[in-house]
C-alpha positions as CSV (number, residue, x, y, z in Angstrom):
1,X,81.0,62.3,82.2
2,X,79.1,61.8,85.2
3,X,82.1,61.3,87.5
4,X,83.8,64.5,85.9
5,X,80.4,66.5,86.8
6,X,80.2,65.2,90.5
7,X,83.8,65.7,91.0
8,X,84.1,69.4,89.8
9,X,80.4,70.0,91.9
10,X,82.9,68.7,94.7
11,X,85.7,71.1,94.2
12,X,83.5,73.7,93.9
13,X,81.6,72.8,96.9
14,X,84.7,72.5,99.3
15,X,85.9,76.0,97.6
16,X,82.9,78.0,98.5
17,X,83.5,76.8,101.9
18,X,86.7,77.7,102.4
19,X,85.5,81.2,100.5
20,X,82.7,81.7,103.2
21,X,85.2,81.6,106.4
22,X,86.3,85.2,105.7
23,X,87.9,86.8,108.8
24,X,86.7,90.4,109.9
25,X,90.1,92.2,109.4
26,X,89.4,94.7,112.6
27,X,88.1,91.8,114.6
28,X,91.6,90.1,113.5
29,X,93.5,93.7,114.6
30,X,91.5,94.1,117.6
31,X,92.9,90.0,118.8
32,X,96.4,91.8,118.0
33,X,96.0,94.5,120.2
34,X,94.8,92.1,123.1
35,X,97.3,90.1,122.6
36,X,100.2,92.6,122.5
37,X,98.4,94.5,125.6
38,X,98.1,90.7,127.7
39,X,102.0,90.1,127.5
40,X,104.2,93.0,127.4
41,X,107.5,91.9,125.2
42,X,110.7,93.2,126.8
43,X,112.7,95.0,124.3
44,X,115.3,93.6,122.7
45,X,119.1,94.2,123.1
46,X,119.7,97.6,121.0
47,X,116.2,97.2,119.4
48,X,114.4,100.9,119.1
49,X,111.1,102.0,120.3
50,X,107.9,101.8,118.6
51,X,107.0,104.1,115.9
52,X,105.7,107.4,117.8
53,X,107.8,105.6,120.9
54,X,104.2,103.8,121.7
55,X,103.3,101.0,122.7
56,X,102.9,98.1,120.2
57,X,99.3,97.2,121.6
58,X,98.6,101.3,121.0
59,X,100.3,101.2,117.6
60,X,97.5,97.9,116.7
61,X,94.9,100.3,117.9
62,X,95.9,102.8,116.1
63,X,96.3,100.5,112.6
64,X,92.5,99.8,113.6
65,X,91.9,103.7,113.4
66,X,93.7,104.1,110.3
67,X,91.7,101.2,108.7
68,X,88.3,102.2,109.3
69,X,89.5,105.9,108.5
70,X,90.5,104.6,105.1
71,X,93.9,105.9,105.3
72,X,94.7,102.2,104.4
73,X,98.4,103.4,103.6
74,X,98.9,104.3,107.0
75,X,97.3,101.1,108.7
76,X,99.8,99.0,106.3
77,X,102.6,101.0,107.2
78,X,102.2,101.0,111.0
79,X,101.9,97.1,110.8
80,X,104.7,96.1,108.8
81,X,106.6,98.6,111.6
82,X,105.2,96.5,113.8
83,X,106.3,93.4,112.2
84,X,110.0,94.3,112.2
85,X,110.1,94.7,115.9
86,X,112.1,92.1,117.3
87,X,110.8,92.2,120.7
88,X,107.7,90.3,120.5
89,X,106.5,86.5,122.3
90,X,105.7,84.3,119.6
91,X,102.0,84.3,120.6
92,X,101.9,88.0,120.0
93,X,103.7,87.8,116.4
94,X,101.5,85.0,115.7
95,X,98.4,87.0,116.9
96,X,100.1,90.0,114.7
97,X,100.8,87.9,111.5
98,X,97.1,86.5,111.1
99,X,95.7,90.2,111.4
100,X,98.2,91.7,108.8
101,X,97.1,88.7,106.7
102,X,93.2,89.5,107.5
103,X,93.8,93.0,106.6
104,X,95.9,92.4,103.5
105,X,93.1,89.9,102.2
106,X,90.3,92.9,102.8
107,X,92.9,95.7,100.9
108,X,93.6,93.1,97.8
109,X,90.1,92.7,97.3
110,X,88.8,96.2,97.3
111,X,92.1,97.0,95.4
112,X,90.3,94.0,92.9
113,X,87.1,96.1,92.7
114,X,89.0,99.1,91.6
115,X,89.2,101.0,95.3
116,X,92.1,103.7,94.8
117,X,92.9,103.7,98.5
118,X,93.2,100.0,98.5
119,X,95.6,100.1,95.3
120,X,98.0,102.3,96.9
121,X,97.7,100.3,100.3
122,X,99.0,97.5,98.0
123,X,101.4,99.5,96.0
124,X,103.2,100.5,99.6
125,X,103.3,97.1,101.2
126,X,104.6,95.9,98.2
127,X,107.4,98.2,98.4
128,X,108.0,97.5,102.4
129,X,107.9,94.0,101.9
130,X,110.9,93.8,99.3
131,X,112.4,96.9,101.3
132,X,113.3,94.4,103.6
């Protein structure tokens, strides 16, 4: 019994640690826009503009906008945009996929906790995702 006790106090201790290390999802979009501003992609054979024709570092920017704003449906949809561009370093879709991930953690848990916003945040990356 005691072994059983200690080892679930153990699991629940290394979970609330991982739990704790919760990443600031603007902080995360605001690394994206640096990194898409520090090394300018060159556009891909036949690959189109941006949405808006800006910039992708102005389209992170304005996906930061849109989150703090609330229009949550907007900031999912300008990332996933984002996303499908194929004329990105690696560092940059790296930098891009851990703040879509960031933001996506924040929007599922206020979806949780009953935040209409968030639910149709979710509802519409849902649908771009298996748009694809």
């Amino acid at each position: 019994m005691f072994r059983l006790s200690s080892s679930l106090g153990l699991a629940l201790l290394v979970l609330a640690a991982t739990a704790c290390k919760k990443e600031d999802p603007v902080a995360e979009l605001e690394k994206s826009a640096a990194a898409l501003e520090k090394t300018p992609a060159a556009p891909a054979e036949g690959a189109t503009d941006a949405p808006a024709g800006a910039a992708p570092a102005e389209q992170v920017k304005q996906a930061i906008s849109d989150f703090k704003s609330g229009k949550m449906e907007d900031a999912v949809n300008r990332l996933q945009l984002l996303r499908a561009q194929p004329a990105m370093t690696p560092e940059q879709r790296m930098a891009l996929q851990d703040s879509i991930a960031s933001v996506m953690q924040e929007i599922y848990a206020m979806a949780q906790n009953g935040d209409a916003r968030a639910k149709a945040a979710v509802a519409q990356y849902e649908r771009l995702q298996t748009a694809r």
